[in-house]
N, C-alpha and C positions, 0 to 999 in steps of 0.2 A: 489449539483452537482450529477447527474442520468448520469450514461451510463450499456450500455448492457455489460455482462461480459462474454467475450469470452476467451477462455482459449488459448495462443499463440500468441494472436495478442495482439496490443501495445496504448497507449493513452497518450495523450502528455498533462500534466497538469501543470496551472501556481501554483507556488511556491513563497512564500514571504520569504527572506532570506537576512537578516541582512540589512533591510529598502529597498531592491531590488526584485522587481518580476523577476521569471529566468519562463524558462517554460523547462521541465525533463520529457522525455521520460521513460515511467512504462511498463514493457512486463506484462503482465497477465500471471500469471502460475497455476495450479493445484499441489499445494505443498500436498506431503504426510504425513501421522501421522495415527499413532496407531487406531487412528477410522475412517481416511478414509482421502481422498485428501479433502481442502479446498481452496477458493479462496484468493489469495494473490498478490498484488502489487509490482514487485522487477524492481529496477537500480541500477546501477554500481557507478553510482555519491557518493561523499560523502555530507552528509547532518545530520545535527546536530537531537539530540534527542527530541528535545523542536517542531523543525519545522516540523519533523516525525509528532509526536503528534496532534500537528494542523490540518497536511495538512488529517492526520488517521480519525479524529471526522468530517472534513469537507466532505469527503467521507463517509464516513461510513463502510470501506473496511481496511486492514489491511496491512501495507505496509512494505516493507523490504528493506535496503538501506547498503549497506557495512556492511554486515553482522547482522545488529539491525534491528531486528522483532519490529512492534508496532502494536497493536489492537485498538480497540475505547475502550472508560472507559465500565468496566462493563461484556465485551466479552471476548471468548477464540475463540481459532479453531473452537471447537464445533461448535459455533454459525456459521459459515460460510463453514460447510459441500455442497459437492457439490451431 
């Protein structure tokens, strides 16, 4: 899944969650860090760490969900400098 990455605006993706597709509204932020803002996926929803994971490697983008940061295997911030 490709989308453009706008920093403020919002994208609405489906999620599979405990045998259920949901579809969960993600704001796009410009999270900051020590070397500089990167791109990051955050909602309010709670959502389990396993499902994080998936839905993290299915993008390719790094999401954040009730407080729990996930990256793709492999990445840090770094990799996602803006």
């Amino acid at each position: 899944m490709q989308f453009k990455f706008e920093a403020g605006k919002s994208v609405q993706l489906r999620i599979k969650r405990a045998g259920i597709f949901q579809r969960i509204v993600f704001n796009m932020v410009a999270q900051p860090s020590p070397a500089g803002s990167y791109k990051l996926l955050v909602t309010d929803r709670q959502i389990g760490i396993n499902d994080l994971s998936q839905l993290c490697e299915e993008i390719g983008l790094p999401v954040k969900a009730a407080g729990i940061s996930v990256f793709p295997k492999g990445k840090s911030s770094k990799d996602f400098l803006m």
